[in-house]
N, C-alpha and C positions, 0 to 999 in steps of 0.2 A: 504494500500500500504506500502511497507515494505519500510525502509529507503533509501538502495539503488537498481534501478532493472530497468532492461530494459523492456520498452514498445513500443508496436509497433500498427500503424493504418493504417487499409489498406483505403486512402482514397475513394476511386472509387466507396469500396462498403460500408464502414461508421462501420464497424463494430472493436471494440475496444478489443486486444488481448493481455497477456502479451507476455512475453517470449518464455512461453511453450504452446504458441497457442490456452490458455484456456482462454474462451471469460473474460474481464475485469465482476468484479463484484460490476464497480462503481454503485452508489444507483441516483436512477432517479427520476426526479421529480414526487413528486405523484400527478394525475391530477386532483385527489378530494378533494386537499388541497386547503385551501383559497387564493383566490387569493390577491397578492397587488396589491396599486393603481399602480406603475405604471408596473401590468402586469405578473410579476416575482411572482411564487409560494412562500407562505413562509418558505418552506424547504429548499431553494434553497443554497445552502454555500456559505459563503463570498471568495471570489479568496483570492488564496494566494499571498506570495511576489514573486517576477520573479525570477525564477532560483535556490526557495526556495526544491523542491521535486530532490532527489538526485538521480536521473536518467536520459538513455536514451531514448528519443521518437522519434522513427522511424517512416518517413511516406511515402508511396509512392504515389506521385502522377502522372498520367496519363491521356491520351486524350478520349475521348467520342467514339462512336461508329461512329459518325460521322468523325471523325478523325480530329476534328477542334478546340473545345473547353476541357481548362486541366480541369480536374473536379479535384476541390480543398477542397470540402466539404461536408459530407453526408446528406442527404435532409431533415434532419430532424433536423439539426444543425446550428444555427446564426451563420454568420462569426467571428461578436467579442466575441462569446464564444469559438468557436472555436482558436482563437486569443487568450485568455485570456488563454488557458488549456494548450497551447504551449508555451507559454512564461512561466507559473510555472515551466518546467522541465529545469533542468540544463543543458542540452543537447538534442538538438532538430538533427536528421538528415534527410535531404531531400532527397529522390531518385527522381529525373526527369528520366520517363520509357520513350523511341522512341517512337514514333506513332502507328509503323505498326508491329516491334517484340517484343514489349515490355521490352526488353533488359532496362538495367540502362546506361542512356546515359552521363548524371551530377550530383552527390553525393554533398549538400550543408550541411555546419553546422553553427548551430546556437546556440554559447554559451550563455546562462543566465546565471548564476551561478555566483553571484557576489565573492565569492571565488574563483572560476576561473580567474573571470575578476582580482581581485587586485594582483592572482601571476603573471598575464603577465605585468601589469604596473610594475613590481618590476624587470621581466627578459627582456624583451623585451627594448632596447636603441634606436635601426635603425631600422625602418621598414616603406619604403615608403608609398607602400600598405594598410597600415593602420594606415594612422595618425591618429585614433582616440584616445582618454586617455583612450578608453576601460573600461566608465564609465559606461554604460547601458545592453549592447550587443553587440556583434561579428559576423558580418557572414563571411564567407569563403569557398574555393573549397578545395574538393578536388583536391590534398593528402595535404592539410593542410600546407602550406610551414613554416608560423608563427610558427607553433607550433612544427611543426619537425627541424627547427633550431635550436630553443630553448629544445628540450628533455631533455638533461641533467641539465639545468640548473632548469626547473620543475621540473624534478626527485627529483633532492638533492633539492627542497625548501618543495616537498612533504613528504620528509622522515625526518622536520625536525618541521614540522605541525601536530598537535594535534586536536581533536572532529571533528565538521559540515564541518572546513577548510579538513582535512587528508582524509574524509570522499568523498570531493569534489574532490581531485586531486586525489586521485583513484578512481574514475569514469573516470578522463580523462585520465589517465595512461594507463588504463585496455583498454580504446575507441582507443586511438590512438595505442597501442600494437596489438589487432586484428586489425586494418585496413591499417595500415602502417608500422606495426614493420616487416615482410618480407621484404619490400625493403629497412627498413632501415639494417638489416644485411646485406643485399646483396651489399649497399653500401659502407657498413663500410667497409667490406672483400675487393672488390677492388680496395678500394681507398687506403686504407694499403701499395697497391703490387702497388701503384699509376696512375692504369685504373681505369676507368668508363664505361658504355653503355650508350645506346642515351636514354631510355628511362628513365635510374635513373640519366640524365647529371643535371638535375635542382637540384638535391641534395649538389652538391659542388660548388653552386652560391649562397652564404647568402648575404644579403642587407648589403652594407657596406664595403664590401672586394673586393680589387682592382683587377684590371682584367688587364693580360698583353696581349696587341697584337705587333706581329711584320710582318712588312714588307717592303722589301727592303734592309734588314740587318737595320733598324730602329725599338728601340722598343718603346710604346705608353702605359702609365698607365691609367685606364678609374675608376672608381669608380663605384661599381654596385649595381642597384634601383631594379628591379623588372626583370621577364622572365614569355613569353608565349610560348607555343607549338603551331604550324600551319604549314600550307600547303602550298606549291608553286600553284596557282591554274592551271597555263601552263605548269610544268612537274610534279607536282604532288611529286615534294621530299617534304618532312617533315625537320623541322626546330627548334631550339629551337632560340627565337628571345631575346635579351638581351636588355635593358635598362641599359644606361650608360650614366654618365655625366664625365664633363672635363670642364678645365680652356681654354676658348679660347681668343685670342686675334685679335680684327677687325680692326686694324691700328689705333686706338686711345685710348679704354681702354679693359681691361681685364674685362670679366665675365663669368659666368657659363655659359655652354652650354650643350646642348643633344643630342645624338644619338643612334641610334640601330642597332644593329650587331648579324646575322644571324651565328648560328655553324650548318651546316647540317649534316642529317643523314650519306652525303656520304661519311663524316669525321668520321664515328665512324660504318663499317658496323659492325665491332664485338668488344668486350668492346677493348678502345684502349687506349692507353698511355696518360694519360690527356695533357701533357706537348708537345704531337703530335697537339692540337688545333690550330685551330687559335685565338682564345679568351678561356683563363683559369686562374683559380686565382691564383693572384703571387706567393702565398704565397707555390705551390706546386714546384716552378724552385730553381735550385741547385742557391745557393747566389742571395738569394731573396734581402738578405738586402743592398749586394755589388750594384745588379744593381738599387736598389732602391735611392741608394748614387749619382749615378753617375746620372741619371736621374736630380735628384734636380740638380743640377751642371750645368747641360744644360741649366733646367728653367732660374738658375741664369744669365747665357750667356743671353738667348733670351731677358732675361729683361734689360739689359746693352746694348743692342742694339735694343730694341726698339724704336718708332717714327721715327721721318726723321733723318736720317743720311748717313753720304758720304762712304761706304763701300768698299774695295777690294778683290775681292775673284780669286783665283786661282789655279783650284784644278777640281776635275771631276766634272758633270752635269749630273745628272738622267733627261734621257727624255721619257714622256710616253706618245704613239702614241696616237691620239685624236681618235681614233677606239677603244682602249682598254678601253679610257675615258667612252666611252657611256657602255661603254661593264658593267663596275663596277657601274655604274647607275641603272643598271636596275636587276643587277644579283643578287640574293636574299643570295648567298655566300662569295660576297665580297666587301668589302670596301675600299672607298679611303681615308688618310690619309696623312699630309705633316707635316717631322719634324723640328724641328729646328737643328737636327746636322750640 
């Protein structure tokens, strides 16, 4: 096997192929070699280190004839050998096929490569998602969000890496270039001209970067963790659903809190003005930093009068019907929020 090179296994039918679809010509146990005790021929080679063989292994796995069970291993193969020949490769990907068309329904990946693993401790600061130290192994979906936040930052630590390490991050330069460098151009292009589409929206949501929303002529900074894509199951819109936290205060102290907040598709039917949102990163509205100013200044109010105190206010009242109340309860596009202006 050549240093670095993509391999691929068609699990369902166990047969082992590179690249160029010519069957693997790894060396098999031979069955007339003596056996040891416990079992294992002694030609058998010692496994390697995990994530030590500098390529891809693609695997597809699929459902049975019976349409019930995913056949995960060819029949002629132990699971922890199996197990053991997937953790050597630097890069494992999963295709999960549908049942009934076989279509590719979820694309998983599975980094070994402990050279992989020590440039993302080096790039990677925030990421909720995966609080792990990224000491062993990595799994992840596709389109890879970890790792397509961080591209650049890979990039230049790739290009600045030498032997098995340079070795390694071109593998995953070249991995992530085919399978998500198209919509990372597409997003770079309009996020430039400062639109987006619904379907590249997760691209300008990195962990960590504050999210404005407004409403009511009130605006609301949230801090953003993580985003899934789903469905409305009763009208069937599509959704990107956000994860945000915020400082809230419950009449005696202040702490962290959580919530999620829905951008629908019917926000974005063609690429639209990101700053048209109702939740997008601040850091895209004209005097980010002005209104970021004034904000703190509010907190500061709110906190100078917090607890009991004898107040005077006189001045307008926003009042919203308890009909619209239930309405923002239940509606998968909007939310309620209350400021302290």
């Amino acid at each position: 096997m050549s240093n670095r090179e993509h391999a691929s296994i068609d699990i369902a039918v166990g047969e082992n192929k590179t690249s160029n679809g010519i069957p693997d010509t790894e060396t098999k146990p031979n069955p007339d070699s003596a056996a040891m005790p416990n079992g294992t021929s002694s030609d058998a080679r010692a496994p390697l280190d995990p994530g030590s063989i500098c390529s891809v292994l693609t695997i597809h796995k699929k459902f049975d004839k019976m349409l019930q069970q995913l056949v995960e291993l060819p029949v002629d193969e132990s699971p922890s050998d199996a197990k053991q020949k997937q953790l050597e490769h630097a890069l494992v990907v999963k295709h999960i096929l549908k049942k009934k068309t076989g279509d590719i329904e979820t694309t998983k990946l599975q980094i070994n490569s402990p050279h992989i693993l020590s440039a993302l401790r080096k790039v990677v600061k925030y990421f909720p998602e995966e609080p792990s130290l990224f000491d062993k192994k990595l799994k992840i979906q596709s389109p890879y969000p970890i790792l397509y936040h961080h591209w650049d930052e890979l990039d230049e630590l790739r290009n600045t890496a030498d032997g098995e390490e340079r070795m390694h991050l071109d593998l995953l330069m070249e991995f992530l270039e085919r399978e998500i460098g198209e919509d990372r151009n597409q997003a770079c292009k309009m996020v430039e001209n400062g639109f987006i589409s619904f379907c590249l929206l997760w691209t300008i949501f990195k962990p960590g970067t504050l999210v404005l929303h407004e409403e009511h002529g009130h605006q609301q900074v949230f801090r953003f963790e993580g985003a899934t894509y789903g469905k409305n199951a009763k009208t069937s819109e599509k959704y990107l659903r956000l994860q945000l936290i915020y400082t809230d205060f419950d009449g005696t102290s202040f702490e962290r809190a959580t919530k999620t907040a829905d951008v629908c598709q019917s926000e974005l039917k063609q690429p639209s003005a990101i700053t048209s949102l109702s939740y997008f990163p601040l850091q895209y509205r004209a005097n980010a930093e002005g209104l970021l100013e004034r904000l703190e200044e509010r907190g500061k109010r709110f906190l100078q009068i917090g607890g009991v105190q004898l107040q005077r206010y006189d001045g307008v009242m926003l009042a919203i019907p308890e009909k619209d109340v239930s309405q923002t309860s239940t509606s998968v596009c909007k939310s309620h929020m209350c400021s302290a202006d």
